[in-house]
N, C-alpha and C positions, 0 to 999 in steps of 0.2 A: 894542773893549770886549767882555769876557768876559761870559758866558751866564750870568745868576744859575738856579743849581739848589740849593735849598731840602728838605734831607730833614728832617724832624718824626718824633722818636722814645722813647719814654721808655727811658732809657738804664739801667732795672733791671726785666727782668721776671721773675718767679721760674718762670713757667710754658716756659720759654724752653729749649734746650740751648743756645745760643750767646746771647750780649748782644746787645741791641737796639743798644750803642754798637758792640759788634765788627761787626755787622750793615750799621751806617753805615760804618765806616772801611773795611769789605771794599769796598761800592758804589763809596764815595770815589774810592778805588784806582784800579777797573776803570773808572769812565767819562773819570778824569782821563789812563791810561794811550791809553783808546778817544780824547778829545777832548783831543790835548795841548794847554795852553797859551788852553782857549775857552773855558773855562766856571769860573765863579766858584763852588763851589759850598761852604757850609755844614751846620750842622747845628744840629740845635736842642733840647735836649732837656728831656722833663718831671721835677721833680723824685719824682714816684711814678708806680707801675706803669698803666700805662693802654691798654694793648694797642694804641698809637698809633705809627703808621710809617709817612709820608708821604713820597711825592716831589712837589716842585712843579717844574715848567719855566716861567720867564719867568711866572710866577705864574697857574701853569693847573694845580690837579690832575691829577698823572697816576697816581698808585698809592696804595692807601689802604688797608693791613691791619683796617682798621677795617671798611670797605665789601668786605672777600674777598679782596681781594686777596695776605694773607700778607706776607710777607719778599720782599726780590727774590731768592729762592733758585733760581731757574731760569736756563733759556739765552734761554726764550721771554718773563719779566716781564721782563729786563736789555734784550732787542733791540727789545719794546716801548719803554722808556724811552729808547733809542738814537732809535728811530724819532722818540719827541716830540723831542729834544733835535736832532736833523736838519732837521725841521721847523720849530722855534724860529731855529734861524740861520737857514735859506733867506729866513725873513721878514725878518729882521735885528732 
């Protein structure tokens, strides 16, 4: 059984250089590349601008552009979310 990962995002921000949807499809990519084959992951998005970007694992907030955290535009917010999503299987 694959790993529900849940990202939450309004998929038009005008304050943005890159889309909050291109944003999620780039993440998509990278963790589906990182965990082949384990993780079910969606996307979910508002119909207006709402400066909303969430990650959820196995339904536990882990990233929250609302709360500081931004985009996952880094090496260090993506291997944080590596590390929840490590941690989510170990438990099973």
């Amino acid at each position: 059984m694959a790993l529900a990962v849940r990202v939450g995002a309004d998929w038009y921000d005008p304050c943005c250089d890159l889309s909050p949807r291109f944003q999620y499809l780039q993440l998509k990519k990278k963790l589906e590349d990182e965990f082949p084959g384990r993780l079910d992951i969606c996307g979910e998005g508002t119909p207006q601008a709402t400066g909303f970007f969430e990650v959820m694992v196995a339904g536990k907030l882990i990233h929250s552009k609302k709360k500081g955290d931004g985009y996952v535009d880094t090496e260090s917010k993506f291997l944080k979310l590596v590390a929840a999503i490590k941690a989510a299987l170990a438990q099973g």
